[in-house]
NUFI-128943 format. One line per 10 residues: number of its first residue (from 1); for each residue x, y, z of C-alpha. Coordinates in steps of 0.02 Angstrom, whole numbers, plus 50000, padded with zeros to 5 digits. Layout:
BEGIN
NUM = X:Y:Z; ... .
***
This chain:
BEGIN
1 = 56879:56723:54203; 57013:56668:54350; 56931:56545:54450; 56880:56620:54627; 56988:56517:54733; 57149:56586:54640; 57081:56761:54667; 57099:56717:54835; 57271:56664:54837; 57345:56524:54911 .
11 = 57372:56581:55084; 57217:56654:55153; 57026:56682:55095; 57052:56884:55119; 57057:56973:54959; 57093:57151:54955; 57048:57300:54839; 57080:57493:54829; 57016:57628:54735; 57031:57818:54711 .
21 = 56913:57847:54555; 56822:57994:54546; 56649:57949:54538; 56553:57836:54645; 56523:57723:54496; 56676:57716:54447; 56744:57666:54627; 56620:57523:54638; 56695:57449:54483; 56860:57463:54534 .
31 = 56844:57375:54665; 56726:57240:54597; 56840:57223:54453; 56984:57182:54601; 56904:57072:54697; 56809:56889:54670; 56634:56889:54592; 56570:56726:54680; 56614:56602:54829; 56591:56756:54960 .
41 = 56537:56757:55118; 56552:56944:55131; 56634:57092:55069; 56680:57236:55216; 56699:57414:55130; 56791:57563:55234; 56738:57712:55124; 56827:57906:55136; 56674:58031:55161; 56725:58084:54991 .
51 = 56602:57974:54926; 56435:57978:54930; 56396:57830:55064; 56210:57803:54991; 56255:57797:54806; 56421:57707:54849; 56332:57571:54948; 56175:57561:54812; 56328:57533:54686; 56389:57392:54782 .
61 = 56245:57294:54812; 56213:57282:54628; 56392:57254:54587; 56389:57081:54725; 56205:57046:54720; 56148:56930:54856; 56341:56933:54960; 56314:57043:55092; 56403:57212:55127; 56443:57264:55279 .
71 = 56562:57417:55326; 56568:57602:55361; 56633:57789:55336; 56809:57844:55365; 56925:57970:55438; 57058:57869:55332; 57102:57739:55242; 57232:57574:55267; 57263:57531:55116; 57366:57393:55028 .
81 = 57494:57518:54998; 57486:57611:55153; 57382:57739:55228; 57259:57827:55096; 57135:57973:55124; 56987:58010:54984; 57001:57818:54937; 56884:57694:54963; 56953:57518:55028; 56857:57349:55045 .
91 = 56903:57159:55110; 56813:57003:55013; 56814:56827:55118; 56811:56667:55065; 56645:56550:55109; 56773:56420:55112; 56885:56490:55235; 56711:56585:55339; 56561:56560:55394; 56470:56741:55424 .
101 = 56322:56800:55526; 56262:56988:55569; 56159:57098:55639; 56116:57275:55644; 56073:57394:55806; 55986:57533:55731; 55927:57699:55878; 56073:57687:55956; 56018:57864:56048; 55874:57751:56130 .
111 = 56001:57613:56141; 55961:57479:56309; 56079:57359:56367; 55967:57209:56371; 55932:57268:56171; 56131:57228:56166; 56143:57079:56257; 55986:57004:56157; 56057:57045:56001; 56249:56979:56043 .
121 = 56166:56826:56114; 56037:56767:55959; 56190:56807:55835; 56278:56696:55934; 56153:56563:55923; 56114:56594:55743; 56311:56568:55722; 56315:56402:55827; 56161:56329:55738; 56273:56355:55583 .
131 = 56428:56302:55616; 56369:56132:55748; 56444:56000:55619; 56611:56098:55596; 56750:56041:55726; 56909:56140:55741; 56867:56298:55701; 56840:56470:55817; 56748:56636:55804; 56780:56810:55821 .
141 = 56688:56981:55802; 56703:57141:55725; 56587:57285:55784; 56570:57430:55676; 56481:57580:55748; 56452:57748:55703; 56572:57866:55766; 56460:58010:55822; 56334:57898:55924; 56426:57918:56101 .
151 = 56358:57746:56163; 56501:57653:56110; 56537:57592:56301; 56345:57528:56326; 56362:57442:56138; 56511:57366:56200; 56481:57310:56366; 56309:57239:56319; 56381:57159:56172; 56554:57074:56249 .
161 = 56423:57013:56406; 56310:56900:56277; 56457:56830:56164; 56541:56728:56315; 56705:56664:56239; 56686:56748:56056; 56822:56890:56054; 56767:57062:55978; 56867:57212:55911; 56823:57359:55802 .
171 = 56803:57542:55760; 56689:57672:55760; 56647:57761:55605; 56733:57916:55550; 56681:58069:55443; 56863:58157:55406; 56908:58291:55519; 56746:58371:55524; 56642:58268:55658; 56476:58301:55580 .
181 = 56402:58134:55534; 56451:57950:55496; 56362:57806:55422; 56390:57591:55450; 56328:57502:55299; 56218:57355:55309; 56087:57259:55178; 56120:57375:55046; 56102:57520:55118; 56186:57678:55251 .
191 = 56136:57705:55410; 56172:57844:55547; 56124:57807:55724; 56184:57621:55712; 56303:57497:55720; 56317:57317:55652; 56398:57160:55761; 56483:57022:55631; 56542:56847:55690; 56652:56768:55565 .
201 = 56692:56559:55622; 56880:56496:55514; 56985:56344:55540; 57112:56507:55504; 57231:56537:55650; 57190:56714:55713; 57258:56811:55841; 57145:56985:55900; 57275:57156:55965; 57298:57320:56025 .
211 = 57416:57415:56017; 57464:57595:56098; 57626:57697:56106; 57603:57798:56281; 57653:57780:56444; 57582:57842:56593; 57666:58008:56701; 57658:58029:56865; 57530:58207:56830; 57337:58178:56856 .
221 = 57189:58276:56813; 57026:58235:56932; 56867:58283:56824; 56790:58400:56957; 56630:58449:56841; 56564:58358:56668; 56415:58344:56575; 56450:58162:56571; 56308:58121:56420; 56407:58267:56328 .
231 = 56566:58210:56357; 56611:58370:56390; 56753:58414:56546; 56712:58554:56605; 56837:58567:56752; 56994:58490:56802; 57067:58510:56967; 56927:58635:56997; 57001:58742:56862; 56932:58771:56692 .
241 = 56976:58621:56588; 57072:58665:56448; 57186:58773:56550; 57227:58643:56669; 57244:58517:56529; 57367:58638:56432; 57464:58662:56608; 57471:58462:56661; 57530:58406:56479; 57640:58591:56455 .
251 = 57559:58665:56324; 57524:58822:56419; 57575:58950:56284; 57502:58827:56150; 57363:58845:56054; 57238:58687:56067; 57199:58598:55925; 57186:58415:55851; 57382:58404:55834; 57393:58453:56006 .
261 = 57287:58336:56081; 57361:58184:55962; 57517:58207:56042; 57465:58234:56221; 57325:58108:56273; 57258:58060:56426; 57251:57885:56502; 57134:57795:56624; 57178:57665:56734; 57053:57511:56718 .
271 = 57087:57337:56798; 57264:57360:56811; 57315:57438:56637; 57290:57609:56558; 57192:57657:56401; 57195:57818:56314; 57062:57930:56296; 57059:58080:56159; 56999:58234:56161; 56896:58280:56019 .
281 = 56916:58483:56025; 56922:58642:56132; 56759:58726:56130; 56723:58914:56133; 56680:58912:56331; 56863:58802:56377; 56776:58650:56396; 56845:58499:56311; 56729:58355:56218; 56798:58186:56216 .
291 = 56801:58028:56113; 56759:57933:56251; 56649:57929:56391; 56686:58040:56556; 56634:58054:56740; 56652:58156:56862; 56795:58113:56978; 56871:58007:56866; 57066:58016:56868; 57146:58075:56709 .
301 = 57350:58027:56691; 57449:58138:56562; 57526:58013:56457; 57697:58032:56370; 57771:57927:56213; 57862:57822:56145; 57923:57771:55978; 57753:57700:55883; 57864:57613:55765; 57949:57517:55870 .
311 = 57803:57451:55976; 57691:57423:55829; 57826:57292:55764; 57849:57223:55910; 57673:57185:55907; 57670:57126:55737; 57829:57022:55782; 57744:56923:55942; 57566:56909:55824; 57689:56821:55685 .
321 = 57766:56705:55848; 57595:56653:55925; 57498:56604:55750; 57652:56591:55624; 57675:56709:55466; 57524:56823:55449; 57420:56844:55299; 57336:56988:55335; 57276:57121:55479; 57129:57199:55498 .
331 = 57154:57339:55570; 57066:57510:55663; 57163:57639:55692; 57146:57807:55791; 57128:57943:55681; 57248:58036:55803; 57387:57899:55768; 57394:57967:55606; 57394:58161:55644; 57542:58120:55787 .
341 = 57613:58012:55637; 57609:58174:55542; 57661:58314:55629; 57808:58215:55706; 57873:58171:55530; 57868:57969:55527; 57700:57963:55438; 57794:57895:55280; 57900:57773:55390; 57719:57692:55471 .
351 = 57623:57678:55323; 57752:57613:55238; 57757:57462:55395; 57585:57455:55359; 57605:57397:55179; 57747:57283:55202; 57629:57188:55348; 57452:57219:55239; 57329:57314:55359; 57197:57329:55281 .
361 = 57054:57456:55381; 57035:57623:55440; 57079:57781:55538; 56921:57775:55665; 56832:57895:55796; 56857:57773:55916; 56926:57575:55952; 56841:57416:56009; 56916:57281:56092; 56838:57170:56218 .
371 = 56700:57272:56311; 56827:57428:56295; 56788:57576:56193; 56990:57673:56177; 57080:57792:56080; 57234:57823:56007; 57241:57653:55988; 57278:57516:55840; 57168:57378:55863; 57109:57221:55751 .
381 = 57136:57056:55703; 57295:56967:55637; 57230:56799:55529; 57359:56673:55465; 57402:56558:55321; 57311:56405:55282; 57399:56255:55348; 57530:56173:55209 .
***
C-alpha cells in the first residue's frame, strides 16, 4: 500500500476523487479506493441527487471510520475533469497540512441569530484551543447549507459576526433542477433543515474569491409588493412581476424559464458593489420566487454580460499572482452559471478551464462569501503549494 503522504502528492494535502458507478456501494468504493485511507483530517463529499444521500453517507462512514465527513447534495458536479452531473465528487485533506473543527446548525426554520453567533464563536474557540502552539499558520471557513432552507442571509450574517478575522465562503446545497429537497452531511449521517460551519487552520497559502460575469444597466425594478419570508415578488414597478421583469430585461415575447433567468439576472447594490440575485421560477399567478432574500422597495438593476471566460481567468490569473501557482480550488458554483454556460454554447470551453485549474466542488442553490448570500456567482477558495 502507497504510503499516505505520496497519495497526497507533493504539492498540497488535497486529494481528489470522482466517481460515476451505479450503485451507492459501488460509488463509496470508488472513491475510497482513490483517495488516502489514513492521516485525514477530513474528507468533504459533493454528491449528485442521483444517489441515495442516506445510504451514500452510511457507506462512507464505514469506508473512513473515525475521519469525519462532512459535505452535501448537488445540482452538479466540479469534477477533476470538468463539470459532471449524476457523479459523486469528494476532497480528502491532509492532518499534516490541517487542522479541522465543525459544527452542525440543525432547525434552521427556527433558526436565531444569537444560535449563529454562539455557534461561530465556540468553533472558533474550540479551533484556537487547538491550534495555540502553532505559529504561522491562518484559518478559513466553509459553510455548507441546505439549499431549500431560505435563511441563508441570517446563517451568514450571524456566522461572519462571531468568526472576527476567519474568512468564510460556501454553497448551499442543491437537489438538480427539481428544488424539492437537499441534504448537508455531517457525523455519518444526512440532514435536511441544516447546515454545518468548518474551520480548517494550514501553514498553506490560501487566497478566498468570487467571481461574477455581469454588469449592471442603467434599468431598475423597485419591488412594490413581496411576501418577503416567501421570497416571492409579487410586483415590480406596481405591475405584475414577471411581466415587468420580461419587459426591463426584453424578454417580452419570451417564455420564462430557468434558461431565461440564467441569462438575465438581477443585481443589488450593497456597500458600493453589486451582487446578483436569481430567480428561481415563474409561478402560475406571475409572481417570481427567488434564490435570495427580497424586500419590499428594494431596487433591482437588470444586469447584462460579459464573457465568463475571460473574467474567470482573470481571476484565476491574479489568485496565481497573490499566493503563487495554485494547487487546487475549491469551488461553488451557481447552478445558473452552468445553464448560461449551456445554452450560450461555451459549456465545453469552461469546464474544460475548470480541469486545466482543478476546481473541485459544486453547482449550488446559492453562494457564501463573507456575510453575503449571492447567485450566479463562482465562489471558493484557491490553496497553494507547499513551500520548496
Amino acid at each position: 500500500m502507497r504510503q499516505t503522504e505520496a497519495r497526497f502528492g507533493d504539492s498540497c494535502g488535497v486529494a481528489a476523487a470522482r466517481s460515476r458507478a451505479v450503485s451507492v456501494a459501488q460509488a463509496a468504493t470508488e472513491i475510497a479506493e482513490q483517495l488516502p485511507s489514513d492521516g485525514l483530517a477530513m474528507v468533504l463529499v459533493f454528491l449528485s441527487p442521483y444517489y441515495d444521500p442516506d445510504r451514500f453517507i452510511a457507506e462512507m462512514a464505514a469506508h473512513f471510520g473515525d475521519t469525519p465527513i462532512y459535505g452535501c447534495t448537488t445540482a452538479g458536479e466540479l469534477a477533476p475533469d470538468g463539470w459532471e452531473e449524476n457523479s459523486v465528487v469528494a476532497l480528502a485533506f491532509s492532518e499534516s497540512d490541517f487542522k479541522v473543527v465543525a459544527k452542525p446548525i440543525f432547525d434552521l426554520a427556527a433558526f436565531r441569530v444569537e444560535d449563529g453567533r454562539r455557534i461561530g464563536a465556540e468553533l472558533r474557540q474550540e479551533l484556537l484551543r487547538r491550534d495555540a502552539d502553532v505559529e504561522d499558520q491562518r484559518s478559513f471557513g466553509l459553510v455548507l447549507i441546505d439549499g431549500m432552507c431560505r435563511r441563508e442571509e441570517a446563517v451568514m450574517s450571524a456566522i461572519y459576526a462571531s468568526l472576527d478575522d476567519i474568512p468564510v465562503v460556501g454553497g448551499s446545497a442543491g437537489d438538480g433542477l427539481r428544488f424539492e429537497k437537499t441534504w448537508v452531511f455531517f457525523g455519518g449521517r444526512a440532514y435536511t433543515d441544516a447546515a454545518v460551519l468548518i474551520l480548517l487552520t494550514t501553514p498553506l497559502p490560501f487566497r478566498l474569491f468570487k467571481c461574477d460575469n455581469f454588469e449592471p444597466t442603467s434599468t431598475k425594478m423597485v419591488v412594490t409588493e413581496a411576501d418577503i419570508e416567501g421570497r416571492i415578488v409579487k410586483e415590480l414597478n406596481a405591475e405584475p412581476a414577471a411581466e415587468e421583469y420580461s419587459r426591463a430585461v426584453g424578454l417580452a415575447d419570451a417564455r420564462l424559464d430557468p434558461f431565461s433567468f440564467a441569462s438575465h439576472p438581477v443585481l443589488v447594490r450593497v456597500g458600493g458593489a453589486y451582487y446578483a440575485r436569481s430567480i428561481q421560477r415563474m409561478n402560475p399567478d406571475g409572481s417570481l420566487s427567488f434564490f435570495c432574500a427580497i424586500d419590499e422597495g428594494m431596487v433591482l438593476t437588470a444586469a447584462k454580460s460579459r464573457n465568463p471566460i475571460g473574467a474567470t481567468r482573470e481571476v484565476f490569473s491574479r489568485l496565481n499572482d497573490e499566493i503563487g501557482e495554485v494547487s487546487i480550488y475549491i469551488g461553488f458554483e451557481c447552478i445558473f452559471r452552468r445553464l448560461d454556460a449551456e445554452q450560450h454554447q461555451f459549456a465545453r470551453e469552461m469546464s474544460e478551464l475548470y480541469r486545466q485549474n482543478r476546481v473541485i466542488g459544486f453547482h449550488t442553490y446559492g453562494e457564501q462569501y463573507g456575510s453575503m448570500h449571492v447567485n450566479q456567482t463562482l465562489t471558493g477558495v484557491a490553496i497553494g503549494r507547499r513551500p520548496d
